[in-house]
N, CA, C and O atoms as a GROMACS GRO file, in nm:
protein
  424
    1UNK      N    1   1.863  -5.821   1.578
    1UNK     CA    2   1.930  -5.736   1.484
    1UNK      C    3   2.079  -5.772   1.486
    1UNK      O    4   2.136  -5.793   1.593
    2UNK      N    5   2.161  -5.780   1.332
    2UNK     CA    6   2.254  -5.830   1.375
    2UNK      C    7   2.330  -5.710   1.336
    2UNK      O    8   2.287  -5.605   1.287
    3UNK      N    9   2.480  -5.752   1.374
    3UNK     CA   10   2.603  -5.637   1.386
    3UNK      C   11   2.575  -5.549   1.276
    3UNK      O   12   2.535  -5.439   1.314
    4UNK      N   13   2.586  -5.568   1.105
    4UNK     CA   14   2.538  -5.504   0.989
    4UNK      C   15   2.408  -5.444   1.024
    4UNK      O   16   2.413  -5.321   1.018
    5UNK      N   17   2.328  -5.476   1.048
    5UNK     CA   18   2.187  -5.442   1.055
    5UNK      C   19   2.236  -5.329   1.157
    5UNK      O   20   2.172  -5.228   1.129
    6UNK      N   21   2.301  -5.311   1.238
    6UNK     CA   22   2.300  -5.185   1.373
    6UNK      C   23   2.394  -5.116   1.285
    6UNK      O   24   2.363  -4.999   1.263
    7UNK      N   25   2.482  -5.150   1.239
    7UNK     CA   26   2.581  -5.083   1.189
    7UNK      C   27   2.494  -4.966   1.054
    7UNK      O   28   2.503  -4.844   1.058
    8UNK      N   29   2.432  -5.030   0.966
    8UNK     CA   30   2.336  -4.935   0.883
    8UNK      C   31   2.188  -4.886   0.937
    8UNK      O   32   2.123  -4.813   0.862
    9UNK      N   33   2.143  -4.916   1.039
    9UNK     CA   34   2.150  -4.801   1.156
    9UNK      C   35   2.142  -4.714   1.182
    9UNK      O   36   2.057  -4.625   1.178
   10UNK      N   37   2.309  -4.740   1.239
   10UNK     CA   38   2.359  -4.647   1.293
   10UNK      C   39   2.406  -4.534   1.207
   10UNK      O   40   2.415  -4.413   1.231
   11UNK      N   41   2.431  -4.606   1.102
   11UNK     CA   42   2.498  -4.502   0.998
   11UNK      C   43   2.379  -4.397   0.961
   11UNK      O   44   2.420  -4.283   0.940
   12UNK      N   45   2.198  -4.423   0.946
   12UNK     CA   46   2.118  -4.368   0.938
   12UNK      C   47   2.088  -4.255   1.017
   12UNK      O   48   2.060  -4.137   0.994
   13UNK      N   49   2.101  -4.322   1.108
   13UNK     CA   50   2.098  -4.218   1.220
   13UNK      C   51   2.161  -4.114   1.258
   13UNK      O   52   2.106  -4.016   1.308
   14UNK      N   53   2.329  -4.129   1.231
   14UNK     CA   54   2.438  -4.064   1.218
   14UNK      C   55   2.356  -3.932   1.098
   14UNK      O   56   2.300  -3.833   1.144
   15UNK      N   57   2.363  -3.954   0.978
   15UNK     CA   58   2.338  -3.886   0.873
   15UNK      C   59   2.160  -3.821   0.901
   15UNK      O   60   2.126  -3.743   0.812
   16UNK      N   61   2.087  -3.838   0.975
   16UNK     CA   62   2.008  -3.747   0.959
   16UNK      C   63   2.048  -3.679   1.098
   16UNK      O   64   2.001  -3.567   1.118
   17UNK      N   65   2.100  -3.714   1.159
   17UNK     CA   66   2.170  -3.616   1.284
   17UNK      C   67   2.214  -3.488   1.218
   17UNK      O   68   2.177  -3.372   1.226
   18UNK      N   69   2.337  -3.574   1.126
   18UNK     CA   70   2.401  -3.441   1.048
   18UNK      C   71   2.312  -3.370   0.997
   18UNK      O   72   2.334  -3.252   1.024
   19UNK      N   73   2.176  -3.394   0.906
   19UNK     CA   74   2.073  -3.334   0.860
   19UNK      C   75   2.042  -3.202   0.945
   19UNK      O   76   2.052  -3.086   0.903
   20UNK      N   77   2.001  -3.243   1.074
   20UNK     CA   78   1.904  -3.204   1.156
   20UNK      C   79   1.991  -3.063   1.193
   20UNK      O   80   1.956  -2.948   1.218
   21UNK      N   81   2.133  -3.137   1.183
   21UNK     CA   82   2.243  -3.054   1.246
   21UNK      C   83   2.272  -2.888   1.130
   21UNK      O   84   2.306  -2.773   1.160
   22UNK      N   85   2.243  -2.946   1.010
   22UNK     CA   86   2.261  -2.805   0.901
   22UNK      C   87   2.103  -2.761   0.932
   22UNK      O   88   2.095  -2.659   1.000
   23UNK      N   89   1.979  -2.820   0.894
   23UNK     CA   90   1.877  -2.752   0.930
   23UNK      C   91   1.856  -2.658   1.042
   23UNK      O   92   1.772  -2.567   1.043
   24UNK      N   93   1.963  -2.697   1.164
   24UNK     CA   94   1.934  -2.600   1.278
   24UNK      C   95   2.017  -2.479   1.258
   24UNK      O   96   1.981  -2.362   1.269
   25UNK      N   97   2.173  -2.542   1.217
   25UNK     CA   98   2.243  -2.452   1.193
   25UNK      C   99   2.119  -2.303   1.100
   25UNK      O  100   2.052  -2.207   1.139
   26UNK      N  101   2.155  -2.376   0.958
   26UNK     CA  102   2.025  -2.268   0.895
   26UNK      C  103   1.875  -2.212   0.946
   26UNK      O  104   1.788  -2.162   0.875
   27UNK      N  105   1.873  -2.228   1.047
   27UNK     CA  106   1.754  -2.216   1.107
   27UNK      C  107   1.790  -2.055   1.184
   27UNK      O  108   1.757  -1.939   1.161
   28UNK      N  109   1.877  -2.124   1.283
   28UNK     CA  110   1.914  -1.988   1.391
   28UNK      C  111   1.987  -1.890   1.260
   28UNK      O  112   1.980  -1.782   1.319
   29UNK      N  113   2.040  -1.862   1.149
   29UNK     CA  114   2.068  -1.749   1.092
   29UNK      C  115   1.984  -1.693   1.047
   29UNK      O  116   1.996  -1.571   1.039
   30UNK      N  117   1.808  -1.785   0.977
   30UNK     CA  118   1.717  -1.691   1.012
   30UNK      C  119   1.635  -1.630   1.090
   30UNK      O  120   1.557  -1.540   1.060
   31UNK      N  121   1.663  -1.709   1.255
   31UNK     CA  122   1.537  -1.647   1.307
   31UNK      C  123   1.658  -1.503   1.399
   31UNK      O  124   1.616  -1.430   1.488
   32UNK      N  125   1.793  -1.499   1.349
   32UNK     CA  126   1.862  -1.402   1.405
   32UNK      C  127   1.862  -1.268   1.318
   32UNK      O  128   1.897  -1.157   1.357
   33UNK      N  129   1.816  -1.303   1.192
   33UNK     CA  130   1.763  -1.217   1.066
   33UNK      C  131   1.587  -1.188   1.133
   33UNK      O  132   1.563  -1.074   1.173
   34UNK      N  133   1.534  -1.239   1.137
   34UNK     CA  134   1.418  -1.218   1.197
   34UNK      C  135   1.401  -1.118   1.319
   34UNK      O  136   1.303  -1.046   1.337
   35UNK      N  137   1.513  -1.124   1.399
   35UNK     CA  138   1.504  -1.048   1.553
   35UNK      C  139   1.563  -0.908   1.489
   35UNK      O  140   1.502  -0.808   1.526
   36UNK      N  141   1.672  -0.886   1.400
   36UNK     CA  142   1.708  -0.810   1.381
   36UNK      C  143   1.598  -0.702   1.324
   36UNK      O  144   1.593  -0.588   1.372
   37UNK      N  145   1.490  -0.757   1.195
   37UNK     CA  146   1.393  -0.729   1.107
   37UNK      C  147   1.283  -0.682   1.271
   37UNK      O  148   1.213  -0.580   1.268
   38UNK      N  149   1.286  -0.726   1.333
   38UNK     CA  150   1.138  -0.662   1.445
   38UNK      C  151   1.241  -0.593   1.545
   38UNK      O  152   1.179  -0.582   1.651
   39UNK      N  153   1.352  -0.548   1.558
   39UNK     CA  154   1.406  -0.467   1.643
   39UNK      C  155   1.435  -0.341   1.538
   39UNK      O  156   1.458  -0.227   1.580
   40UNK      N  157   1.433  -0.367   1.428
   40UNK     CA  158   1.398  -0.236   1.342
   40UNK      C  159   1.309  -0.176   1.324
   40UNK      O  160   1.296  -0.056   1.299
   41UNK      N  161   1.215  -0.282   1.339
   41UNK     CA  162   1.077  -0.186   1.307
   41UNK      C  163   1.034  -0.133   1.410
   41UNK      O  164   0.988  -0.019   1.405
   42UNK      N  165   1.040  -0.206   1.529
   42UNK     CA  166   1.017  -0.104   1.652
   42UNK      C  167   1.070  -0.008   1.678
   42UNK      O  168   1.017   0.074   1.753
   43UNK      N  169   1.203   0.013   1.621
   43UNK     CA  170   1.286   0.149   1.603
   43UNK      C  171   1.211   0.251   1.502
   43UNK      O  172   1.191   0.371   1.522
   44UNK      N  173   1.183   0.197   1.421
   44UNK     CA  174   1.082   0.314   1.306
   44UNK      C  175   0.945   0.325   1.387
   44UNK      O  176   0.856   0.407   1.365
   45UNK      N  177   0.946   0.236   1.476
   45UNK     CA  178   0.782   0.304   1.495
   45UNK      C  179   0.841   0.392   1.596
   45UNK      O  180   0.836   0.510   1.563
   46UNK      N  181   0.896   0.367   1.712
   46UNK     CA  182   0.938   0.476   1.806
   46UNK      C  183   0.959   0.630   1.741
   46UNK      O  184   0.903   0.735   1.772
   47UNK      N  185   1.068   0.601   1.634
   47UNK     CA  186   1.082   0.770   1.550
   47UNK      C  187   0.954   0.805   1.484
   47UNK      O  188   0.921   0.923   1.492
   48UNK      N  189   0.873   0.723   1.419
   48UNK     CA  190   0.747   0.773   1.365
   48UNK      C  191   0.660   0.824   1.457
   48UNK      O  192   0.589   0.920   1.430
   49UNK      N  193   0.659   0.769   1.565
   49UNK     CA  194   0.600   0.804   1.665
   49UNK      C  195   0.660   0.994   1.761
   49UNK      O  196   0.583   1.088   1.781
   50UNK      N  197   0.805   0.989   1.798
   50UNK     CA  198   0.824   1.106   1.784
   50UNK      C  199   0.818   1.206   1.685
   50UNK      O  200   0.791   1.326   1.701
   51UNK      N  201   0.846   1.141   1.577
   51UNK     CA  202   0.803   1.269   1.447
   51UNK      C  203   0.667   1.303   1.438
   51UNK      O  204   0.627   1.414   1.401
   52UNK      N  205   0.585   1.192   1.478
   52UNK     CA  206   0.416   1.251   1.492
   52UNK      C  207   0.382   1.377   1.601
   52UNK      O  208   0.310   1.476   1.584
   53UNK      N  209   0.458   1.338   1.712
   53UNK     CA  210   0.429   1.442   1.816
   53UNK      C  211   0.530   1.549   1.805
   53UNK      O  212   0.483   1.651   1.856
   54UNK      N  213   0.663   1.571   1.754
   54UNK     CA  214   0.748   1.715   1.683
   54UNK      C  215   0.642   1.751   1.564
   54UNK      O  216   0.612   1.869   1.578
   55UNK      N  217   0.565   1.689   1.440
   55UNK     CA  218   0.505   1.761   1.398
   55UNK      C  219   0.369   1.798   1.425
   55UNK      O  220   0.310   1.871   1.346
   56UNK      N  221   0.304   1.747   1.550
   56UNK     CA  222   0.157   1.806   1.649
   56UNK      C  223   0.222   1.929   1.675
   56UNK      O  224   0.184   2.037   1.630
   57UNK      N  225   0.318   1.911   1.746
   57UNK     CA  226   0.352   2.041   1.816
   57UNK      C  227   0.361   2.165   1.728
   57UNK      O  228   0.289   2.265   1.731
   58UNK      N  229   0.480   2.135   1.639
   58UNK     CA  230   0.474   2.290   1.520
   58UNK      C  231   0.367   2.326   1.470
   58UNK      O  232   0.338   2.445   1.458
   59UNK      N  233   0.268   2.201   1.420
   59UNK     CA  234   0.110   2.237   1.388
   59UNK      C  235   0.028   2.350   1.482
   59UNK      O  236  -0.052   2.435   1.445
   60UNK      N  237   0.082   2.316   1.626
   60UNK     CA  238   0.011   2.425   1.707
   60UNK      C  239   0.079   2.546   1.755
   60UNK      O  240   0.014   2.634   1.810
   61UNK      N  241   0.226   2.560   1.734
   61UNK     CA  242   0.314   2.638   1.691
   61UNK      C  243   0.247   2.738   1.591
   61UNK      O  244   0.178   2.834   1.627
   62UNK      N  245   0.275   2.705   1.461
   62UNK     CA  246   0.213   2.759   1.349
   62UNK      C  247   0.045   2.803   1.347
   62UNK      O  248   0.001   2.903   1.291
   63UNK      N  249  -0.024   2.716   1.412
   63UNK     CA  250  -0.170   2.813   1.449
   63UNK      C  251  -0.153   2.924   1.541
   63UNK      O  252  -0.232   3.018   1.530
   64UNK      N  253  -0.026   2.931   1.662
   64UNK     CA  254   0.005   2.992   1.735
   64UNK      C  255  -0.030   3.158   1.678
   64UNK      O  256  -0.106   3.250   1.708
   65UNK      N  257   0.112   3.120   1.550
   65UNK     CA  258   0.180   3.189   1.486
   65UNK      C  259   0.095   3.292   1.424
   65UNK      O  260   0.092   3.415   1.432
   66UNK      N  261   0.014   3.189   1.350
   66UNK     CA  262  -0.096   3.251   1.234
   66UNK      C  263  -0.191   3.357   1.313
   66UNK      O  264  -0.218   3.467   1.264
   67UNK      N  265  -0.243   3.310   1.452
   67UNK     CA  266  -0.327   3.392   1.488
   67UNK      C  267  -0.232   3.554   1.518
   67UNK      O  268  -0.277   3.666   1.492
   68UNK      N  269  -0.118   3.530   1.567
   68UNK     CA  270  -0.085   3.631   1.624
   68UNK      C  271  -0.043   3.755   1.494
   68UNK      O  272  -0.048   3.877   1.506
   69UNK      N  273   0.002   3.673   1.365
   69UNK     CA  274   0.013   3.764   1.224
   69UNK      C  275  -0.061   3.856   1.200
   69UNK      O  276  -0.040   3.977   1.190
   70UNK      N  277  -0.213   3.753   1.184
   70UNK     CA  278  -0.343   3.863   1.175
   70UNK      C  279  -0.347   3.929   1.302
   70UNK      O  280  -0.383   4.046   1.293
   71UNK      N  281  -0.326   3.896   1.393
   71UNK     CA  282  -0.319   4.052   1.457
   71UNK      C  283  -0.256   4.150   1.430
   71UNK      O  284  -0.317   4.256   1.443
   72UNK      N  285  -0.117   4.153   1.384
   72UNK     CA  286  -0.038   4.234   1.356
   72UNK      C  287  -0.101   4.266   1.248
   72UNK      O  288  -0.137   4.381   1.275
   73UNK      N  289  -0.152   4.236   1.106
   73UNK     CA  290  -0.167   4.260   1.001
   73UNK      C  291  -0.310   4.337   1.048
   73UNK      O  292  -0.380   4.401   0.970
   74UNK      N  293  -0.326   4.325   1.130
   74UNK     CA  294  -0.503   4.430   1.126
   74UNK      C  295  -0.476   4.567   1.208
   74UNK      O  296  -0.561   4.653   1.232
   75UNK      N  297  -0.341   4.568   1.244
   75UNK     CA  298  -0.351   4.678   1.310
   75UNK      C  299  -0.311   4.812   1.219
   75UNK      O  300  -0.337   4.926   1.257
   76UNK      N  301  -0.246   4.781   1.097
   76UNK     CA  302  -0.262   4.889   1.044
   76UNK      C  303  -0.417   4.928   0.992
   76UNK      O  304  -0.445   5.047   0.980
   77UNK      N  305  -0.511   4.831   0.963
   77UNK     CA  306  -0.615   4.889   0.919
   77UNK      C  307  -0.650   4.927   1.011
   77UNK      O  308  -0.708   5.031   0.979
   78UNK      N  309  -0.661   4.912   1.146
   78UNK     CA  310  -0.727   4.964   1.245
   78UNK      C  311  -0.724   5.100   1.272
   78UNK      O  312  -0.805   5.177   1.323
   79UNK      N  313  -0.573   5.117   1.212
   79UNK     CA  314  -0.525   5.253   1.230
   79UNK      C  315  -0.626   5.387   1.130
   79UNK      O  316  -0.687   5.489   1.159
   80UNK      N  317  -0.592   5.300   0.986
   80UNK     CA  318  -0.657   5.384   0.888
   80UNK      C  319  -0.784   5.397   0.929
   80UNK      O  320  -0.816   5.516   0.928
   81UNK      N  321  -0.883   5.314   0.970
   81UNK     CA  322  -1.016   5.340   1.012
   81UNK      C  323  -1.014   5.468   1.122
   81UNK      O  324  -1.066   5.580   1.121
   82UNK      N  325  -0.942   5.407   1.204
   82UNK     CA  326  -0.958   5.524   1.326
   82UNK      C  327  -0.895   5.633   1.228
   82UNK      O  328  -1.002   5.638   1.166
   83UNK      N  329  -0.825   5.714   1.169
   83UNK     CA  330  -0.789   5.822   1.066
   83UNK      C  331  -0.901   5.844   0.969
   83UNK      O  332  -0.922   5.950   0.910
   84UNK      N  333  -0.947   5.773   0.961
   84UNK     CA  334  -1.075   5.837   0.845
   84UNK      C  335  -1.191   5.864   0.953
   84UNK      O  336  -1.265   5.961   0.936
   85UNK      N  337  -1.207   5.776   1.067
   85UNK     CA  338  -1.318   5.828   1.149
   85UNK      C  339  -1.284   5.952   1.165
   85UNK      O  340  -1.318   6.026   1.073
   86UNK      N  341  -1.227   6.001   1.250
   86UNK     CA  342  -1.143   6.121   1.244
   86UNK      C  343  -1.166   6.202   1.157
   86UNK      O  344  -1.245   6.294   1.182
   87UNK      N  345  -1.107   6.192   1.034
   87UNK     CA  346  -1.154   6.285   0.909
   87UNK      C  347  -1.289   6.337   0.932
   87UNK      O  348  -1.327   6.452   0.955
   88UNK      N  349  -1.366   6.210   0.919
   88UNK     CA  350  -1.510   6.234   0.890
   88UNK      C  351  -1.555   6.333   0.982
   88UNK      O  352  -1.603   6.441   0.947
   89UNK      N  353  -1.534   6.277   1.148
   89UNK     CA  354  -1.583   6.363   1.238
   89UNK      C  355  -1.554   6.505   1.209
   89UNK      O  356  -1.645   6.586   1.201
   90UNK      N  357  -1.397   6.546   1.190
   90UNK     CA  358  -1.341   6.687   1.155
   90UNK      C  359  -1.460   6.730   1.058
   90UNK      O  360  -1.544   6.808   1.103
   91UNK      N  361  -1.469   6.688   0.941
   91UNK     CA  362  -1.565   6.699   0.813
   91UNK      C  363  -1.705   6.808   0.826
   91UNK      O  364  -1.753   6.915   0.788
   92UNK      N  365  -1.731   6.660   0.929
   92UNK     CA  366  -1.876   6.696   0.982
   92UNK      C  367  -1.849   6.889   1.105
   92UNK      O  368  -1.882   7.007   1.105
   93UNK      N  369  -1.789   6.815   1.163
   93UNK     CA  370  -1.730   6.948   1.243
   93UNK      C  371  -1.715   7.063   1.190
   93UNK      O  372  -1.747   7.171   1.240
   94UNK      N  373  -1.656   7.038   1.067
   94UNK     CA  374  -1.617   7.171   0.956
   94UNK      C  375  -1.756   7.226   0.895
   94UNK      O  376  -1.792   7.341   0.867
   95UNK      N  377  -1.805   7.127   0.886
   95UNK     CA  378  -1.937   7.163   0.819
   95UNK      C  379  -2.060   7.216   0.907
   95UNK      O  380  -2.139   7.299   0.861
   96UNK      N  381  -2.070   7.172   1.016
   96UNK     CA  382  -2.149   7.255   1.118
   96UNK      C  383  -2.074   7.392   1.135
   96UNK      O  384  -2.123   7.503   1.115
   97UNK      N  385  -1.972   7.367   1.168
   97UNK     CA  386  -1.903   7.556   1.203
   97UNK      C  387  -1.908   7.635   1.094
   97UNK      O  388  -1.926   7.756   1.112
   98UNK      N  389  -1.898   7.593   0.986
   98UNK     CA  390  -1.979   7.658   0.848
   98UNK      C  391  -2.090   7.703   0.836
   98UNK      O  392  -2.133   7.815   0.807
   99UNK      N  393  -2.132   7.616   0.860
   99UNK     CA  394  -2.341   7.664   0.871
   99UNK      C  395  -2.342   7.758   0.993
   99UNK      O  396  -2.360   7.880   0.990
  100UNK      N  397  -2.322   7.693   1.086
  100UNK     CA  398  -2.328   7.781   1.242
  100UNK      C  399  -2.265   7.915   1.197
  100UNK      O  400  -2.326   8.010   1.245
  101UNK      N  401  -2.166   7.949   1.121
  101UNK     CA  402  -2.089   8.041   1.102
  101UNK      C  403  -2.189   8.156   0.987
  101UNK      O  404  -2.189   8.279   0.991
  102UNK      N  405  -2.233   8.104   0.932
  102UNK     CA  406  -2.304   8.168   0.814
  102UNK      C  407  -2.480   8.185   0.883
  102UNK      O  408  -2.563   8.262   0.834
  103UNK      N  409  -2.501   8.106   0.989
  103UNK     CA  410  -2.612   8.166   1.044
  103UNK      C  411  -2.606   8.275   1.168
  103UNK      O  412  -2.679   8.311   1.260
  104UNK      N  413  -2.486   8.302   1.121
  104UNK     CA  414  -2.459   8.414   1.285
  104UNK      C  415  -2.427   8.390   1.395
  104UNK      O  416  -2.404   8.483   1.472
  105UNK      N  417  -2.411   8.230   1.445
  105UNK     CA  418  -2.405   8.136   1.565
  105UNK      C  419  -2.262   8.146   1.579
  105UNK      O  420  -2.226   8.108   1.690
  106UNK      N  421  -2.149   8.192   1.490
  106UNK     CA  422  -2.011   8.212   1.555
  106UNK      C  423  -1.929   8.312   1.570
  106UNK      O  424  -1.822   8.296   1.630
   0.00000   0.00000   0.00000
């Protein structure tokens, strides 16, 4: 090989160096776009992941809740029932001491 012959070459060689040299360059700005893109998403899954278990919890919060309402909400009927039992019994009561009363028994 003579001097020209190394010399274009070398010059070949030189120039896909440089090649190789922007391809890498452009290379590492995307795979630093890339790290950024999967250190985000593991960040959304972590919060998706706590927002799943803050909203388990209020879910059983709120069943908590619900059961303890209807309790409250039944205790007034409970009340009215026990007041009309009452009535009734008086009723009935009134109505035997009536009869009893009118058969001479009081």
């Amino acid at each position: 090989m003579n001097p020209d012959e190394m010399a274009v070459r070398l010059a070949e060689v030189d120039q896909r160096s440089k090649s190789n040299t922007h391809r890498l360059d452009t290379m590492e700005g995307k795979i630093s776009a890339v790290n950024k893109l999967a250190t985000s998403v593991e960040l959304l899954v972590q919060e998706n992941k706590h927002q799943t278990e803050a909203m388990n919890g209020i879910k059983t919060d709120v069943q908590n809740l619900s059961g303890k309402v209807e309790a409250i909400e039944q205790k007034p009927a409970k009340k009215w029932e026990s007041v009309g039992e009452k009535v009734l019994w008086l009723l009935i009561a009134a109505v035997l001491g009536f009869a009893l009363a009118h058969l001479g028994l009081g």
